[in-house]
Structures are given as structure tokens and as C-alpha cells.
VEXSE-101947 format. One record per residue: residue number from 1; residue in one letter; x, y negated, z negated of N, C-alpha, C in turn. Coordinates in pm, whole numbers, plus 32768, in hexadecimal, padded with zeros to 4 digits. Example, Ala and Ser with C-alpha at 12.3 -4.5 7.8 and 13.67 -1.06 7.14 Angstrom:
VEXSE-101947
{num 1 residuo A n_east 8527 n_north 8239 n_up 7CF4 ca_east 84CE ca_north 81C2 ca_up 7CF4 c_east 8528 c_north 814A c_up 7CF4}
{num 2 residuo S n_east 8505 n_north 80E1 n_up 7D3C ca_east 8557 ca_north 806A ca_up 7D36 c_east 850A c_north 7FFD c_up 7CED}
//
This chain:
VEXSE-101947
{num 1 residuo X n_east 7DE3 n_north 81BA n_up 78C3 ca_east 7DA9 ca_north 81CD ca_up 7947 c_east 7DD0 c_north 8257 c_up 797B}
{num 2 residuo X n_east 7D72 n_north 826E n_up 79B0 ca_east 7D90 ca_north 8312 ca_up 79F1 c_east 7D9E c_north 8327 c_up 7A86}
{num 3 residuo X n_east 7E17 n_north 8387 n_up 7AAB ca_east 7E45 ca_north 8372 ca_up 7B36 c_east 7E04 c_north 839A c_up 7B7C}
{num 4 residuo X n_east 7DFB n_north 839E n_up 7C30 ca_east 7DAE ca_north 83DD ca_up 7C82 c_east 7DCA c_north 847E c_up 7C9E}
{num 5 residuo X n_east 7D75 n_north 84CE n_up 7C90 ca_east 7D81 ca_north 854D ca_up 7CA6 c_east 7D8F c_north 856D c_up 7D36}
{num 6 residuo X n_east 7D66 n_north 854E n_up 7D88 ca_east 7D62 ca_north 855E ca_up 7E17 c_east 7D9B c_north 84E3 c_up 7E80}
{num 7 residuo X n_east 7DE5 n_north 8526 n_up 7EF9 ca_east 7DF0 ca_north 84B4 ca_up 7F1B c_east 7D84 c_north 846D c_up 7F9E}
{num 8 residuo X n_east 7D16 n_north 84A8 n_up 7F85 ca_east 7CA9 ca_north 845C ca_up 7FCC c_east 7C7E c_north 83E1 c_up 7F73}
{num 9 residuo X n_east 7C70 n_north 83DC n_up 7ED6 ca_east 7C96 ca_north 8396 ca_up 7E6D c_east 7CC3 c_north 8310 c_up 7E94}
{num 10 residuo X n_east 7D66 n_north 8334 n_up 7EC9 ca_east 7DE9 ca_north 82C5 ca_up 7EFD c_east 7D8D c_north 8282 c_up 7F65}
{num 11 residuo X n_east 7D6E n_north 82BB n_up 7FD0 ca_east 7D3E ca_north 8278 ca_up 805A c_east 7CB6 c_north 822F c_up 8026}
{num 12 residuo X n_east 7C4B n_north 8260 n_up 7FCE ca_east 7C02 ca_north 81F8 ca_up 7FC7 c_east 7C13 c_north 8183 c_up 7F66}
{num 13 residuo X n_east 7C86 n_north 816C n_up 7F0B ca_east 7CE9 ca_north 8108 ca_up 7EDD c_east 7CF2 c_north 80B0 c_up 7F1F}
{num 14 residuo X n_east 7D61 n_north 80E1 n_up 7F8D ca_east 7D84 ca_north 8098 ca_up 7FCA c_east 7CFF c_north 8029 c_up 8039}
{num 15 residuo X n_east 7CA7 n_north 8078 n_up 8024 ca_east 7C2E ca_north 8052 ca_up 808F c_east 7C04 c_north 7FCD c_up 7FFE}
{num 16 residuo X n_east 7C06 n_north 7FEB n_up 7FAF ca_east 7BE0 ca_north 7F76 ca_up 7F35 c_east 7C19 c_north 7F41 c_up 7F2D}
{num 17 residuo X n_east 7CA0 n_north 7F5C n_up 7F40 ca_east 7CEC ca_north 7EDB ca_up 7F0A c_east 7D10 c_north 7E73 c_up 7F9D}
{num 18 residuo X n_east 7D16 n_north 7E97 n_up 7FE8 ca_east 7D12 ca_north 7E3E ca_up 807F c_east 7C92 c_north 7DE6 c_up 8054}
{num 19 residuo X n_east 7BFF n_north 7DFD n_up 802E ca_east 7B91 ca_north 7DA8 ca_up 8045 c_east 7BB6 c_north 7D7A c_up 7FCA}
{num 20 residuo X n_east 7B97 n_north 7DA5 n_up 7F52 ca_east 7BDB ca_north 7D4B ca_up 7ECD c_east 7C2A c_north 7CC4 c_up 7EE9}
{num 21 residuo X n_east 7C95 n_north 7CE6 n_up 7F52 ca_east 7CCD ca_north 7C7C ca_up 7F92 c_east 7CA4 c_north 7C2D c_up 7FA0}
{num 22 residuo X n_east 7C29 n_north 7C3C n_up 8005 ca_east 7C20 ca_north 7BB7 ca_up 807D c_east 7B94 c_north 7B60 c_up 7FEF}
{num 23 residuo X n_east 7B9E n_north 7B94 n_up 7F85 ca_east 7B1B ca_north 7B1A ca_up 7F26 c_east 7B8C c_north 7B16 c_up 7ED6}
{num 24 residuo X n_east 7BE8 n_north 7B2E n_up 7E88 ca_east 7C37 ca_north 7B15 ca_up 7E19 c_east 7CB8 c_north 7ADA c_up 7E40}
{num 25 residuo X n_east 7CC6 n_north 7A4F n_up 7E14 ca_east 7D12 ca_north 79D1 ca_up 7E61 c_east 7DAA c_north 79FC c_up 7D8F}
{num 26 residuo X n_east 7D80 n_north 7A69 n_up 7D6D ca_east 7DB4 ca_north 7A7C ca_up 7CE6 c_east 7E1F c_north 7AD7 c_up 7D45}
{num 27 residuo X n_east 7DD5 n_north 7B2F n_up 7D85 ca_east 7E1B ca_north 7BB4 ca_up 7D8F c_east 7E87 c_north 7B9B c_up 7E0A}
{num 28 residuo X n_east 7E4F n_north 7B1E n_up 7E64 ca_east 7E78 ca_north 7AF3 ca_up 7ED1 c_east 7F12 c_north 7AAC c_up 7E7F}
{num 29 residuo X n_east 7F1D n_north 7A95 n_up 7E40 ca_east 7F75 ca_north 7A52 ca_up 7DF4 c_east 7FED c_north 7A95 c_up 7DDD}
{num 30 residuo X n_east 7FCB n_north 7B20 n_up 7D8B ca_east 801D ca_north 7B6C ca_up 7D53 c_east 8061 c_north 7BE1 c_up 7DBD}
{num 31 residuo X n_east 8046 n_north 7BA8 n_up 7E61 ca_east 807F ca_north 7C06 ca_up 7EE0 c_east 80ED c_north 7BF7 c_up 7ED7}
{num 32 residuo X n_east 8149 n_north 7B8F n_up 7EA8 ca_east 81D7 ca_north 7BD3 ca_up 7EC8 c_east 821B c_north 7C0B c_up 7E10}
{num 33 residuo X n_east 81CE n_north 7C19 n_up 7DE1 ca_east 81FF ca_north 7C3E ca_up 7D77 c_east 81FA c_north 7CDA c_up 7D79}
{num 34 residuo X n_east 81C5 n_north 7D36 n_up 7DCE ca_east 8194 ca_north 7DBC ca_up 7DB8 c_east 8211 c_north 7DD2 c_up 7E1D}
{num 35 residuo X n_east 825A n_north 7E69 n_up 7DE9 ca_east 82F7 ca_north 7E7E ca_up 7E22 c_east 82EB c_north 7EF3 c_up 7E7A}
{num 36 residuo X n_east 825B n_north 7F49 n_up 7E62 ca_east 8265 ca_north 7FB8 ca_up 7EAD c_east 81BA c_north 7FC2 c_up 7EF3}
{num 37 residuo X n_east 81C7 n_north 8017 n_up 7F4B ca_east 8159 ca_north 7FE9 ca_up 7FD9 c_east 817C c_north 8051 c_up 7FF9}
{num 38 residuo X n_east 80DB n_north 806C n_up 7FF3 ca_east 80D2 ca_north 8130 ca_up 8037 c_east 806B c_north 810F c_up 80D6}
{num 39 residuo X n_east 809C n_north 8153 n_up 8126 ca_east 802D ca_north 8160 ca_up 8174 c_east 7FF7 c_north 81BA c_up 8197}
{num 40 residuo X n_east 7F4E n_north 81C1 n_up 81EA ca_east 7EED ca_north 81FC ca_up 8208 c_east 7EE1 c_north 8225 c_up 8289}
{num 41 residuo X n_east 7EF4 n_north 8257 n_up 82CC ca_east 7EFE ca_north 8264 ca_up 8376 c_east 7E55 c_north 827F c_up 834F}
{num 42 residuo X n_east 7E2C n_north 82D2 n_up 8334 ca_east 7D88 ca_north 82C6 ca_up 8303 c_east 7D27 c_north 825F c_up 8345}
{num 43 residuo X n_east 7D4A n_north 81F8 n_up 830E ca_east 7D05 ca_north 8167 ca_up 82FA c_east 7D7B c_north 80F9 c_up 8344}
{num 44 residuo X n_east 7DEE n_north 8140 n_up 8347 ca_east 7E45 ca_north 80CC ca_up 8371 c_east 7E77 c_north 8048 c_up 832C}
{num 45 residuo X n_east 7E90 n_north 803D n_up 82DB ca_east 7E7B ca_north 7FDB ca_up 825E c_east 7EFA c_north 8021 c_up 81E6}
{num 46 residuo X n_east 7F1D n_north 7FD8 n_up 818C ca_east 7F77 ca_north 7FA9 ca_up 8142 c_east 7F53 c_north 7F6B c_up 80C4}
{num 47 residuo X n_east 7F92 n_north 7FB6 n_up 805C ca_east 7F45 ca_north 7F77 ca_up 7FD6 c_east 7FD4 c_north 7FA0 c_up 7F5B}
{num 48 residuo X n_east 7FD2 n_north 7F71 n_up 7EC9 ca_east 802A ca_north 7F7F ca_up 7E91 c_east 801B c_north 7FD7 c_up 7E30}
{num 49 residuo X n_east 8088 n_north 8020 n_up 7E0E ca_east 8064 ca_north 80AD ca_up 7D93 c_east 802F c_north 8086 c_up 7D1E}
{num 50 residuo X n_east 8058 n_north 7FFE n_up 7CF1 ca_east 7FCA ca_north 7FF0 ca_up 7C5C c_east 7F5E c_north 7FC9 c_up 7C8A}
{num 51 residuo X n_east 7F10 n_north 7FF5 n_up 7CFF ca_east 7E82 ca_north 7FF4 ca_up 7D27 c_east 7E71 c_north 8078 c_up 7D47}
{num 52 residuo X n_east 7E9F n_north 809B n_up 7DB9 ca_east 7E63 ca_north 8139 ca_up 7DC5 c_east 7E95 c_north 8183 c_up 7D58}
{num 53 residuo X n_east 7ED6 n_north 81AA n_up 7D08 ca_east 7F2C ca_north 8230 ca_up 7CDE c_east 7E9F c_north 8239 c_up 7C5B}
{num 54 residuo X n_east 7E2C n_north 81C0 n_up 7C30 ca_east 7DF8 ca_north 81EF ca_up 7BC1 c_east 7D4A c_north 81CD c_up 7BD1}
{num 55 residuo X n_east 7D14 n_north 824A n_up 7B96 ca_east 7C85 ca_north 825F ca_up 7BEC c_east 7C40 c_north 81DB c_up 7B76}
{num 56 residuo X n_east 7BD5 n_north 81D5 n_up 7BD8 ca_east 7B52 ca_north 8179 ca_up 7BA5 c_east 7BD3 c_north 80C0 c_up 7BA5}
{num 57 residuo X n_east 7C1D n_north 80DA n_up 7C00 ca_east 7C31 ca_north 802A ca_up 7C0E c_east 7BE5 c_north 7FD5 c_up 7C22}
{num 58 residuo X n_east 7C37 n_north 7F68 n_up 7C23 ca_east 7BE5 ca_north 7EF0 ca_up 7C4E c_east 7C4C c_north 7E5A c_up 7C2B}
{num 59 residuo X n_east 7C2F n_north 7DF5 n_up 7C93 ca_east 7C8F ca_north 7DB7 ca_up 7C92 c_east 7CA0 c_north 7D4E c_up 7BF1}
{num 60 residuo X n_east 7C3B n_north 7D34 n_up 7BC3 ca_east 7BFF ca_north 7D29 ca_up 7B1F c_east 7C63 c_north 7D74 c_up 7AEB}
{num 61 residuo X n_east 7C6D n_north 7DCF n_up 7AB9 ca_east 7CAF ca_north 7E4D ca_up 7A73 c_east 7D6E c_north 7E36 c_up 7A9F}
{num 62 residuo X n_east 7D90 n_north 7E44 n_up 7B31 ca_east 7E04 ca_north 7E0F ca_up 7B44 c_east 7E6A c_north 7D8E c_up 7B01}
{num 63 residuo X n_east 7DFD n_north 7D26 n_up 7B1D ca_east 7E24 ca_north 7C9B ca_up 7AEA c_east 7E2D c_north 7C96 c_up 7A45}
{num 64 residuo X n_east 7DCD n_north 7CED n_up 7A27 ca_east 7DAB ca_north 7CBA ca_up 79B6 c_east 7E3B c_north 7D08 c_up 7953}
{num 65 residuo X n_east 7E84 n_north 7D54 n_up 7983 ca_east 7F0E ca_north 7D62 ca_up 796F c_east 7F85 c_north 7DF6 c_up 7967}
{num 66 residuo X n_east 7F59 n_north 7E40 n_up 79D8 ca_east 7FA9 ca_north 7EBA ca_up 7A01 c_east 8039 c_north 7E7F c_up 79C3}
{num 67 residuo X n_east 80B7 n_north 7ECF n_up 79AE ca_east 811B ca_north 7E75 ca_up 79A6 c_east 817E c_north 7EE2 c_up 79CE}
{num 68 residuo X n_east 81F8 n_north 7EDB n_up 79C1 ca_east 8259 ca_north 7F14 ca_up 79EC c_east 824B c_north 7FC5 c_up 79D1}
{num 69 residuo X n_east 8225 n_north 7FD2 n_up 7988 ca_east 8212 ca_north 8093 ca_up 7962 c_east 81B8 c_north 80A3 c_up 799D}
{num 70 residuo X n_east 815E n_north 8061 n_up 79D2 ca_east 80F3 ca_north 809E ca_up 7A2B c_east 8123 c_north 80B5 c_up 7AB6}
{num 71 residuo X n_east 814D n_north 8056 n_up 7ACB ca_east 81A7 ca_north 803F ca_up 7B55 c_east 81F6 c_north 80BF c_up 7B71}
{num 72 residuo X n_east 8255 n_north 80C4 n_up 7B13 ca_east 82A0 ca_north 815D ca_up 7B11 c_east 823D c_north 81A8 c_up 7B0A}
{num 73 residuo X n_east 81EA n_north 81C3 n_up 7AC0 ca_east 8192 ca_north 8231 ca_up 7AB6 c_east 8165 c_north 826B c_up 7B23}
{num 74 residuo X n_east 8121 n_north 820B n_up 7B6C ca_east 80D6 ca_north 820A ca_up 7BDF c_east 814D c_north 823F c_up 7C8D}
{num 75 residuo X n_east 81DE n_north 81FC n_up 7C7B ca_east 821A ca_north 821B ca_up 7CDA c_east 824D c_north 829A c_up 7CCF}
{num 76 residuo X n_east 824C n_north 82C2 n_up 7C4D ca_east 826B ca_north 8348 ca_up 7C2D c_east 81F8 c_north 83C9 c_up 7C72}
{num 77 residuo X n_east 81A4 n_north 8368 n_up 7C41 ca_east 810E ca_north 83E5 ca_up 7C4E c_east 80EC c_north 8417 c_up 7CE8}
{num 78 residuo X n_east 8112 n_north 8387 n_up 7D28 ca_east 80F9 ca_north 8398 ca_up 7DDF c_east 8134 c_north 83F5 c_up 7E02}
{num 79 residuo X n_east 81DE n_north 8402 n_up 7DE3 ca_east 8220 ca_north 8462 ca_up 7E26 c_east 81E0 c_north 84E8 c_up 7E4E}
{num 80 residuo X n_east 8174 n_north 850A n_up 7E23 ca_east 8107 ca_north 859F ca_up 7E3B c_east 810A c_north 8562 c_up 7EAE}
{num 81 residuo X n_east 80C9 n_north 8506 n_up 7ED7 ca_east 8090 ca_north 84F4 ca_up 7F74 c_east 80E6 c_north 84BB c_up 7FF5}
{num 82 residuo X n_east 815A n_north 843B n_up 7FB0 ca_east 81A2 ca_north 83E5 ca_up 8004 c_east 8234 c_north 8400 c_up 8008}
{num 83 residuo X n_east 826D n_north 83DE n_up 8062 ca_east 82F0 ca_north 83DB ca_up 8063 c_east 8308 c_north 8354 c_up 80AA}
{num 84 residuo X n_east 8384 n_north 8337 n_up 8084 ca_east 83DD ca_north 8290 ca_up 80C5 c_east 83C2 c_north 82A2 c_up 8166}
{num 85 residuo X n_east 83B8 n_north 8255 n_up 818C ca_east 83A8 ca_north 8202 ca_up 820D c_east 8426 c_north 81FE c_up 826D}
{num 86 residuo X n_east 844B n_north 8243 n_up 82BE ca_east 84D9 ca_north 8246 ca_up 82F7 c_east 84B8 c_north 820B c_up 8389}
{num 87 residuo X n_east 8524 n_north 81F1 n_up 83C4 ca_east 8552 ca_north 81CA ca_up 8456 c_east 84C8 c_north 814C c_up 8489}
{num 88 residuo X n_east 849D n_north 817F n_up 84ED ca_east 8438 ca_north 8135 ca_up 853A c_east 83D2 c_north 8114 c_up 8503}
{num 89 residuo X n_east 83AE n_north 8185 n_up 84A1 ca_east 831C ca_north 8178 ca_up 848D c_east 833A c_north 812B c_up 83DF}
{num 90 residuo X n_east 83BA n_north 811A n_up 83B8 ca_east 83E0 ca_north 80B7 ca_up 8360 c_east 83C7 c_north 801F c_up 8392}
{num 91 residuo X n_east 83FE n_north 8019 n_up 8412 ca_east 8429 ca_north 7F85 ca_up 8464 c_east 836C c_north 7F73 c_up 8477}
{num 92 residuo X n_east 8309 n_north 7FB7 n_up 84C8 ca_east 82B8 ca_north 7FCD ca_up 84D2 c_east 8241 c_north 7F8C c_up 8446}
{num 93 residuo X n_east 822B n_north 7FE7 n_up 83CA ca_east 820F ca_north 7FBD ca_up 8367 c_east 825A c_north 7F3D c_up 831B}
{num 94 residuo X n_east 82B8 n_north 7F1A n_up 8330 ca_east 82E6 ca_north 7E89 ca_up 82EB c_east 82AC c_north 7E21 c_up 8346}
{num 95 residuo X n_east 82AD n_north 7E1F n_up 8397 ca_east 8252 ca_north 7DCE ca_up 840B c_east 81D8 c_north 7DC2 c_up 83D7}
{num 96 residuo X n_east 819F n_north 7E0B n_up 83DE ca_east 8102 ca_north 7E39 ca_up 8394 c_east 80FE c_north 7E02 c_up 8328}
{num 97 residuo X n_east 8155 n_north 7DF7 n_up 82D1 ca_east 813E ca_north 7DE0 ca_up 8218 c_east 8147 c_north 7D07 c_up 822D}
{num 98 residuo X n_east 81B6 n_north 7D08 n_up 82A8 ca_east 81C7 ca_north 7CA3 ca_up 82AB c_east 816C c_north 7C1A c_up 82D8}
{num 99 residuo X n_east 811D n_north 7C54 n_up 8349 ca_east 80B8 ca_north 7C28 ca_up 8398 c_east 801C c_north 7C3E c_up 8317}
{num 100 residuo X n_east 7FFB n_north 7C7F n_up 82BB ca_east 7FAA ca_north 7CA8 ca_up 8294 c_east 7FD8 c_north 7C32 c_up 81F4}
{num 101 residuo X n_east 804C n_north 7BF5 n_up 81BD ca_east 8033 ca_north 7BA8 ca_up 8153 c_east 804C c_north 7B22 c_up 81A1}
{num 102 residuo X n_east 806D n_north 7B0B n_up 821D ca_east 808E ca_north 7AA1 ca_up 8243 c_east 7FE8 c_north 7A77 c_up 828B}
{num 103 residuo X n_east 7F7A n_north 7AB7 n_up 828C ca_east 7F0E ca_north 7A88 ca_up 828C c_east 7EDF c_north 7A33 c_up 81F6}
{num 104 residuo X n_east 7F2C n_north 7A49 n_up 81B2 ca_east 7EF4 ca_north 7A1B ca_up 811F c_east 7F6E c_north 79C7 c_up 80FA}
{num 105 residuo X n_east 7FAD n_north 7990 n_up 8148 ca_east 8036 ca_north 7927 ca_up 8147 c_east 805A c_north 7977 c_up 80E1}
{num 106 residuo X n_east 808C n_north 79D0 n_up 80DB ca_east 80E9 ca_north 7A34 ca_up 8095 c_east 8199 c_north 7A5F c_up 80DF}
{num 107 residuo X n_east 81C1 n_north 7AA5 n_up 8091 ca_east 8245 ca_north 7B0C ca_up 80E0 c_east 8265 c_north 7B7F c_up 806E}
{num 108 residuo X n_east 8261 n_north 7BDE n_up 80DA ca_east 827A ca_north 7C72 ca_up 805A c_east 82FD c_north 7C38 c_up 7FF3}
{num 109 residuo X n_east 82F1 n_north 7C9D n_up 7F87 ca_east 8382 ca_north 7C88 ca_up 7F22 c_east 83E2 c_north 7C99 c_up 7FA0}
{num 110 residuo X n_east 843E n_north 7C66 n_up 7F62 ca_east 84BC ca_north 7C61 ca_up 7FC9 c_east 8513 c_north 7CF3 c_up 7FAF}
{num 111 residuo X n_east 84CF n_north 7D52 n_up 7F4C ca_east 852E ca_north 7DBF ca_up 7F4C c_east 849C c_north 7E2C c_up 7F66}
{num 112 residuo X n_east 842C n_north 7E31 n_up 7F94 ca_east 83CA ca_north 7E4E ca_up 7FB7 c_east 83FE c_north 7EE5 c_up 7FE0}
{num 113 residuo X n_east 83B0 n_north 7F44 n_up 7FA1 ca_east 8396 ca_north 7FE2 ca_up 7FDE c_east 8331 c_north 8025 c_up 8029}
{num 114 residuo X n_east 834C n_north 8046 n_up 806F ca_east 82EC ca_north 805C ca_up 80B1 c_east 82E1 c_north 80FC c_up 80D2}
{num 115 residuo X n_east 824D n_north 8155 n_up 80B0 ca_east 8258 ca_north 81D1 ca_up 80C0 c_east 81E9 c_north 81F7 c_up 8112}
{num 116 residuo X n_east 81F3 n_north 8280 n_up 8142 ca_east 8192 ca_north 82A7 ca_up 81AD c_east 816B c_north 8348 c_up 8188}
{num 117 residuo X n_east 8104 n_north 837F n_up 81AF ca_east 80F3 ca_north 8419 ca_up 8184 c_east 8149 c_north 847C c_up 8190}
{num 118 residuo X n_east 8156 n_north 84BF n_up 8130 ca_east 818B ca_north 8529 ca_up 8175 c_east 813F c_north 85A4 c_up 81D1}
{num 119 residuo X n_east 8196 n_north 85BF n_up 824F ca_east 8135 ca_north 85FA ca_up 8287 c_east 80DC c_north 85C1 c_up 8308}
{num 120 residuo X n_east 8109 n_north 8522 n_up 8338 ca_east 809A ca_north 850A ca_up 8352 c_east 80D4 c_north 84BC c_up 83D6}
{num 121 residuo X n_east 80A1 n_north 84C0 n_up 8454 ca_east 80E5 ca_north 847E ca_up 84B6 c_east 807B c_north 83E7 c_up 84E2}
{num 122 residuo X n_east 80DE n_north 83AF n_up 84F5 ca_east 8083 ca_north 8308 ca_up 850A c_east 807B c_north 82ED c_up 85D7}
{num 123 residuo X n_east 8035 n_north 82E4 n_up 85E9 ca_east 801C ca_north 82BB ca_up 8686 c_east 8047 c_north 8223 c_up 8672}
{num 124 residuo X n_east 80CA n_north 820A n_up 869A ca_east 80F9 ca_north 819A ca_up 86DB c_east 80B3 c_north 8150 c_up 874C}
{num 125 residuo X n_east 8079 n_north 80D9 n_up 8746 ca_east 8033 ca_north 80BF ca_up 87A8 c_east 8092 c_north 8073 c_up 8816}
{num 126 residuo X n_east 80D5 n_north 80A5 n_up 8870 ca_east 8130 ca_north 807C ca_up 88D7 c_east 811D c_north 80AF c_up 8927}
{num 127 residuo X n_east 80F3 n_north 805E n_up 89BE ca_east 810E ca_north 808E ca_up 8A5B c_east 8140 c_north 8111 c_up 8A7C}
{num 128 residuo X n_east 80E3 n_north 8151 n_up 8ADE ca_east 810F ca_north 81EA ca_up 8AF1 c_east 8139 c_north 81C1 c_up 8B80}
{num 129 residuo X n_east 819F n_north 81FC n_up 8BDE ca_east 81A7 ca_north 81F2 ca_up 8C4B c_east 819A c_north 827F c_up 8C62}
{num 130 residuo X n_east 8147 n_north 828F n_up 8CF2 ca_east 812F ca_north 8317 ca_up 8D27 c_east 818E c_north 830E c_up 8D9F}
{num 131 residuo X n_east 81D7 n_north 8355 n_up 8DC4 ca_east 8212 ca_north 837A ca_up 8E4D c_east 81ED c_north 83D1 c_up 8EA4}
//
């Protein structure tokens, strides 16, 4: 499989693999098994590095058996675009990962990573007070 060259590539991944979701009761399955979770401020959405990191996916192709070197492969390959998830917008995105497999009676891996762009600021949606 061949990786994504761009990371407009990543964001429309991730846009596939969210709907892939909501018809594949296979892929819905295998949510807490995936250890690392990139996100999209883009699209807003959350998806796992053996889906985005390799072009022409599909959730077929995933199942049918990525395995551990891809996994590395793929968390390796992101680092061009993502970096780890720190402070708030860590607390912030685990919320998100959490609320998003627990629609599918899921719960992220319990040692779950979670990464975000580099470069890229997320609009927190919280109450502004004006004085």
C-alpha cells in the first residue's frame, strides 16, 4: 500500500473513514482496538493512522488485514503533519474520541493517542464573556 503524499490526502481519510463507520458494523467493532487518533480541525472528526496514513483506502482493505508494521508505518509517516495532543486540547479531544465510539457502544483503547496538526489552532467551543 502506498502512503499519502499530501496532507489534504489525511483530511479526506479521515472524512471516509467517519462514514465507512456509520454502514460497517465490522469496522464499528474494531474501535477500541486502533491505539492512535489523529485529528482534523478541518472537518472536526477523528480517525485512526491505519486508515488515513495510506492512499486509495477503504474500510474492505483495513479489515481485510493491516497489521502491526503498518500501524508503525503509518504513525511514523504522520509525524510530517501531526504532533501529540497536549493539555486542554488533549482533555478536549479524548472527550471527542470518547463520545464518538461510545455512539457505537464502544470505548477508545485504554492507552489511546491522540494527535492534532501541527501548526494548527482548534476553536474551543466555550462561552465568551464580554465586559
Amino acid at each position: 500500500m502506498q502512503l499519502v503524499d499530501m496532507y489534504s490526502q489525511v483530511v479526506l481519510n479521515i472524512v471516509k473513514f467517519n462514514a465507512s463507520l456509520l454502514d460497517s458494523y465490522e469496522l464499528q467493532a474494531k474501535l477500541s482496538a486502533f491505539k492512535n487518533w489523529y485529528y482534523s480541525p478541518e472537518v472536526d472528526a477523528l480517525a485512526p493512522a491505519e486508515f488515513i496514513a495510506y492512499q486509495d483506502i477503504n474500510s474492505h482493505l483495513l479489515l481485510a488485514g493491516l497489521d502491526l508494521k503498518h500501524s508503525q508505518e503509518a504513525v511514523r509517516w504522520l509525524t510530517h503533519w501531526f504532533k501529540p495532543a497536549e493539555d486542554l486540547e488533549l482533555l478536549t479531544l479524548k472527550n471527542q474520541l470518547l463520545i464518538m465510539t461510545a455512539n457505537f457502544k464502544k470505548k477508545p483503547h485504554k492507552r489511546a493517542n491522540i494527535h492534532e496538526p501541527i501548526n494548527s489552532i482548534r476553536l474551543i467551543k466555550e462561552p465568551v464573556f464580554l465586559h
